[in-house]
N, C-alpha and C positions, 0 to 999 in steps of 0.2 A: 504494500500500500504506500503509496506515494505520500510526501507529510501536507497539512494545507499550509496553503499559502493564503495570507489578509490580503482580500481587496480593497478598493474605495471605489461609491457608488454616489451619484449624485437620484436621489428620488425628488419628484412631487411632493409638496405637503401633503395634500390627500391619501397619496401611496403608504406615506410616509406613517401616517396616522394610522390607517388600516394596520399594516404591519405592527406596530405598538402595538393596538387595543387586541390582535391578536395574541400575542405574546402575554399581556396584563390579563387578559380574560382564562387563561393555561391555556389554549391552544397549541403553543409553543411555549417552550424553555429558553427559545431565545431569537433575537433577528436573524440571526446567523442562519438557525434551523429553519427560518421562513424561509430566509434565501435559498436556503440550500432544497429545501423541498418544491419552492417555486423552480430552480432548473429543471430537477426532475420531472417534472411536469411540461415545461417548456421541450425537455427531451422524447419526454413519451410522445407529444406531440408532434414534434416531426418527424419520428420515428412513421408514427400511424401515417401523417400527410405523404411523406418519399413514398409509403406502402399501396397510399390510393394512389397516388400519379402513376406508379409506374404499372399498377392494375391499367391502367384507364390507358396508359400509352398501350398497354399489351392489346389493349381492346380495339384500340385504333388501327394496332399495326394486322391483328387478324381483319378488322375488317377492307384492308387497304389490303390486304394479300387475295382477300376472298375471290375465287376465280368468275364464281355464279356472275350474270348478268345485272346489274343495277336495276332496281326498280322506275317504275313512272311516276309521276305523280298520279295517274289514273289507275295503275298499278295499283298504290298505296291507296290512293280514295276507295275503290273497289275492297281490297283487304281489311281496311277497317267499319268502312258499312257492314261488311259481315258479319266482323267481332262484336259489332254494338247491337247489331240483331240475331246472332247467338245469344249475348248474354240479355237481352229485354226477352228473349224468350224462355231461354231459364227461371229468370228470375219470377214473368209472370205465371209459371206455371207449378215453381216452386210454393 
């Protein structure tokens, strides 16, 4: 484990305050543990975001591969008039 190292931060009053009233209320034992649980959090989250983008790139790049023929737009109107009168017919007969 590597040792910590002190940084210096400039925060908002507001931030600033938040952090306190969390620490004075025990949520936290100290700024520091705010801080430090704030990265972590900031980490998970771009963790997750790199994990959708590169989802969504893959989804891009299979549909940019896909050999099939592109749709129409008459195509597509035709295909979803279907779906909406499938499902109005399910649903009124359900």
């Amino acid at each position: 484990m590597q040792p910590a190292e002190k940084i210096s931060i400039t925060m908002t009053p507001d931030l600033l305050r938040v952090v306190r009233d969390s620490v004075e209320a025990g949520e936290y034992a100290s700024t520091s543990e705010v801080m430090r649980d704030a990265v972590r959090v900031w980490q998970r989250q771009r963790l997750e975001d790199a994990e959708r983008l590169a989802a969504i790139r893959a989804r891009v790049r299979r549909s940019l591969d896909d050999s099939r023929q592109d749709l129409t737009a008459s195509d597509v109107d035709q295909q979803l008039t279907r779906l909406f009168t499938d499902h109005e017919n399910e649903t009124s007969s359900a």
